[in-house]
C-alpha positions in Angstrom: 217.4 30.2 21.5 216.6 28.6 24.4 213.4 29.7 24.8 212.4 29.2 21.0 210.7 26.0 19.1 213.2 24.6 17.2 211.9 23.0 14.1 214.6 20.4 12.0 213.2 19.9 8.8 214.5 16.5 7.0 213.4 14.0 4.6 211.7 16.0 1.9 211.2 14.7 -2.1 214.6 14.4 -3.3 217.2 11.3 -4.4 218.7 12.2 -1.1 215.6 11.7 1.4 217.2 8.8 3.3 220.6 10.5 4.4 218.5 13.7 5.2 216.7 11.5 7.4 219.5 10.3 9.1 221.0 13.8 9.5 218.3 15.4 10.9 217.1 12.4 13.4 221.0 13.2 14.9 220.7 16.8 14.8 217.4 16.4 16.6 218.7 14.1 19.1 221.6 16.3 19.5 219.7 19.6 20.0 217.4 17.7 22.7 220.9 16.7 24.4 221.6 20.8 25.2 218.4 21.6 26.3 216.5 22.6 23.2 212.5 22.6 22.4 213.3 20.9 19.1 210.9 19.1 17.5 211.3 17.1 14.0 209.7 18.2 10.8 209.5 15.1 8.0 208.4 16.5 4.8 207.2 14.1 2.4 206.1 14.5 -1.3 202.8 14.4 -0.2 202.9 16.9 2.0 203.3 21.3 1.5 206.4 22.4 3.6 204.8 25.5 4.3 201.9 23.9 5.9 203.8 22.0 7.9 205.6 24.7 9.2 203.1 26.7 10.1 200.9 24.1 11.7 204.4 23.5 14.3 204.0 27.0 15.3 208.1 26.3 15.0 210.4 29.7 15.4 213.8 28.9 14.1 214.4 25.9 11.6 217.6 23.9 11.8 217.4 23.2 7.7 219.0 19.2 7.5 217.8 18.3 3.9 219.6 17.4 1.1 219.8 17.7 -2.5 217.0 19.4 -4.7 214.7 21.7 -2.9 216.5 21.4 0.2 220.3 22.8 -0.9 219.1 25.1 -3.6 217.3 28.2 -2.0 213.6 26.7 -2.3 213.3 26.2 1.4 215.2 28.8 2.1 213.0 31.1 0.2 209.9 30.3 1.7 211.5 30.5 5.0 212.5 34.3 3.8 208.7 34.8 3.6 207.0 33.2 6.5 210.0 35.0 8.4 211.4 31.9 10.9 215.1 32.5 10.4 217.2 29.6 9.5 220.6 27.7 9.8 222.9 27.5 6.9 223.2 30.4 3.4 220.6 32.6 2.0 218.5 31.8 -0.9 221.1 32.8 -3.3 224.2 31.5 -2.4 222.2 28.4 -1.7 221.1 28.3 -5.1 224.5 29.1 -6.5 225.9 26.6 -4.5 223.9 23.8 -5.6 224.1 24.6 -9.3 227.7 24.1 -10.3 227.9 25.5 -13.7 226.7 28.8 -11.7 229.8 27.8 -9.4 232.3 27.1 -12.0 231.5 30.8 -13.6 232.3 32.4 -9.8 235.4 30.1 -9.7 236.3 31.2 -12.8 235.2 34.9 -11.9 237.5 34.7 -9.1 240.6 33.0 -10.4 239.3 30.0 -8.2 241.0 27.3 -9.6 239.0 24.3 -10.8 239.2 21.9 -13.4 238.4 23.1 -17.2 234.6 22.5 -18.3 231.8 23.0 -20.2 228.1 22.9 -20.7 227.1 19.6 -22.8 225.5 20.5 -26.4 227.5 18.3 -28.8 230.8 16.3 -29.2 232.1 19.8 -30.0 231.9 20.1 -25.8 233.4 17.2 -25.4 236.4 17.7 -28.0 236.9 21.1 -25.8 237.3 19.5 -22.7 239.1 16.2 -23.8 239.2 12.5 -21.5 238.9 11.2 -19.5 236.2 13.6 -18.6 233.2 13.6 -15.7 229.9 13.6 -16.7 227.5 14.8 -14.0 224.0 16.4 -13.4 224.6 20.1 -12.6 221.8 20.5 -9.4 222.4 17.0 -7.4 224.6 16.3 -4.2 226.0 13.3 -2.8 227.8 12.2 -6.6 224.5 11.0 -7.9 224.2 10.4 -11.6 228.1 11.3 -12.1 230.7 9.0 -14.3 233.5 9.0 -15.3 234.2 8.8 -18.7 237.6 7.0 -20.3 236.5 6.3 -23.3 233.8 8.2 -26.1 231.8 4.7 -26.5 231.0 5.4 -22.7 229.6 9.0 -23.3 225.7 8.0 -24.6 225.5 6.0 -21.3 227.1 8.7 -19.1 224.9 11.5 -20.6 221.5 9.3 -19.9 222.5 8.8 -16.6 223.0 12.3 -15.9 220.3 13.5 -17.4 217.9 11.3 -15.0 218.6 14.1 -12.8 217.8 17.7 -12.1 220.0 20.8 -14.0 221.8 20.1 -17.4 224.7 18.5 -18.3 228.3 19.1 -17.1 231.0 17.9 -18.5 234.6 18.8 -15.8 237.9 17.5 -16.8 238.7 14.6 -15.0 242.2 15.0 -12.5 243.5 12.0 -10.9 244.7 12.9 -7.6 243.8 12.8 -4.1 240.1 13.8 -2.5 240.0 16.6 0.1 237.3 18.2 2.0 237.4 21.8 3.5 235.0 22.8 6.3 234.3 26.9 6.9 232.5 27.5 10.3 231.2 31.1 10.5 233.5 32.5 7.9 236.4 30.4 9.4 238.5 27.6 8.2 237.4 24.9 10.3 239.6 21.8 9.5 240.5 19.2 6.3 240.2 15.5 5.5 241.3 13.2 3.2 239.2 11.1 1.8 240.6 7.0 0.9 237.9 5.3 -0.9 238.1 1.8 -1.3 236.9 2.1 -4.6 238.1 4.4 -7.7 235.6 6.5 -7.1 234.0 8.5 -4.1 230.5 7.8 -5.4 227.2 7.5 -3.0 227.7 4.3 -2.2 231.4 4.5 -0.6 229.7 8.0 0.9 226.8 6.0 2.9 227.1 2.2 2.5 230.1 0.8 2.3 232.7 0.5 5.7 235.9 0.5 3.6 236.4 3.8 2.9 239.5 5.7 4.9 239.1 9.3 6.9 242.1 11.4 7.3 241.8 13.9 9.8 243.7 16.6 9.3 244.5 16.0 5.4 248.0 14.9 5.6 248.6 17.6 3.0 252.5 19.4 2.6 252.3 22.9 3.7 251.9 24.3 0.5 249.0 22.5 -0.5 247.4 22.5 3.0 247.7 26.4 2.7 246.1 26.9 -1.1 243.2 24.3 0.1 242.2 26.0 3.2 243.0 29.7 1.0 240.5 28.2 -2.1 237.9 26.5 0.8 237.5 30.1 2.6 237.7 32.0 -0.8 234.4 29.7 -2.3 232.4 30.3 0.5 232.7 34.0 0.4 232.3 34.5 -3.5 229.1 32.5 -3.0 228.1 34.4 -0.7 227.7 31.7 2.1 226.8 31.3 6.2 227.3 29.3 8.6 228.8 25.7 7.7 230.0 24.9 4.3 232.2 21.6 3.3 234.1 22.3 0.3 235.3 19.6 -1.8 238.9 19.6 -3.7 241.6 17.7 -5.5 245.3 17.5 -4.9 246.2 16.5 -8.5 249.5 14.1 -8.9 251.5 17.1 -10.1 250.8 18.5 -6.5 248.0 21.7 -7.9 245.1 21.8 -6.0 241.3 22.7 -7.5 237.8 23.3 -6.6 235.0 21.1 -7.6 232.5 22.5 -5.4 231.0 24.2 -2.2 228.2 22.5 -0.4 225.9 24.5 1.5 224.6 21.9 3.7 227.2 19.6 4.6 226.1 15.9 5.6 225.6 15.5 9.4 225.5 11.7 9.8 227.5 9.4 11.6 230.1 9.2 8.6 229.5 13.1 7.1 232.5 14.8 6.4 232.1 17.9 8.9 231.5 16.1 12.4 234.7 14.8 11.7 236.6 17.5 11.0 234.5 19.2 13.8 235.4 16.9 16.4 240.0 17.5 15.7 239.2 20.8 15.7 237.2 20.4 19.2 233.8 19.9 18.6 231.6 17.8 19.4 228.7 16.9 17.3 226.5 18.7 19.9 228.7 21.7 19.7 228.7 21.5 16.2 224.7 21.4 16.0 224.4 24.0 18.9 227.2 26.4 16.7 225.3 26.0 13.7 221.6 26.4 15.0 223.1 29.9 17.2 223.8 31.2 13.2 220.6 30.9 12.0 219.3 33.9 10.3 217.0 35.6 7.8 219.0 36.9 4.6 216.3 39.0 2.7 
């Protein structure tokens, strides 16, 4: 790869522009540090992708956007057909990934256990999967446009909220219990965290902004538990179909059971992202990390 142009493509149109900004400045900074021609690629609204691309004569791309068009197997896609191979899953098992009712019918599929759910039509949806219930969009990242719902005079808010965003409605039974993140490294179990908010909920802001929130690296998880997470972590990212670096994201419910909520495809590489952390117990620094993940890159078609 050494002797390749390198392009990092960040930013791009989505609610999460600003974290894909700071992911892929680090990335870029941290491919640069081993001795890489890597060069950033900022898309903006404004701007085609594909032009952009092409007029960086780049070779590889190291893919660091978030959220809608970025997670979903857009980019991916029309990386596939200008033929520059790329870090991270295929167009599929990105697209799968980033649509979660598509990922609750795998779970399902696969006895994956995740929290009971259902598509929002009526209060006939609701009554099915009972409160306190969360109400989220079913294509965004980073918890935007999710609540959580206690009470039925809440849902009209909840549902407008959600439906601000991209993909229909989801409605997942709400389990109180404690948040735990799963990283798979080249179809390997990389490492877990707990995650402390200071807040009742792991939302964007406690994600990004806030300073409060506690990382617990490894999850202190009992055996049992530490062994179904890792087991359901690994088992998501193969029924997706996915490469390279996933995080998955779980619950350790109260009564000790442990469920899936989702896979994402292209983990958060900031300062305060979820893999780097894990990355670094297991050994890794955050240029290893980058340098592991950009020698993966691939074409899936």
């Amino acid at each position: 790869m050494k002797d390749k142009r390198i392009g990092v493509i960040m930013g791009g149109p989505s609610s999460e522009r600003e974290v894909s900004l700071r992911t892929g400045g680090a990335v870029l900074q941290a491919l640069k540090n081993r001795g890489y021609d890597a060069v950033a690629i900022d898309w903006t609204a404004d701007r085609s992708l594909g032009e952009l691309v092409r007029t960086t004569r780049i070779e590889v791309a190291w893919i660091a956007l978030h959220g809608t068009w970025g997670e979903d197997g857009c980019v991916q896609g029309l990386l596939e057909c200008e033929r520059i191979p790329y870090t991270g899953s295929g167009v599929l098992a990105s697209a799968l990934g980033m649509d979660k009712v598509q990922s609750k019918r795998i779970f399902d599929h696969f006895a994956i256990a995740t929290p009971s759910w259902a598509l929002y039509r009526s209060q006939r949806d609701l009554d099915a999967v009972g409160l306190p219930v969360v109400v989220k969009p079913s294509r965004e990242g980073s918890s935007v446009g999710i609540t959580i719902v206690a009470d039925v005079a809440q849902l009209q808010a909840a549902l407008a909220a959600a439906q601000k965003y991209h993909g229909e409605v989801l409605l997942e039974r709400y389990i109180k219990g404690r948040d735990i993140s799963v990283a798979v490294l080249d179809d390997a179990v990389l490492g877990t965290v707990e995650i402390r908010p200071a807040v009742p909920f792991y939302d964007y802001e406690a994600k990004y902004q806030r300073k409060d929130t506690q990382y617990l690296v490894p999850a202190p998880l009992d055996e049992k538990s530490d062994a179904t997470a890792r087991d359901l972590a690994l088992r998501a990212h193969r029924a997706l179909g996915c490469a390279g670096a996933t995080r998955s994201d779980l619950l350790v419910g109260e009564d000790a059971r442990v469920w899936m909520l989702e896979v994402n495809t292209l983990p958060g590489m900031t300062a305060t992202s979820l893999l780097p952390k894990i990355a670094r117990h297991a050994g890794l620094s955050y240029d290893d990390l980058c340098e592991r993940i950009l020698l993966g890159a691939g074409l899936y078609a």
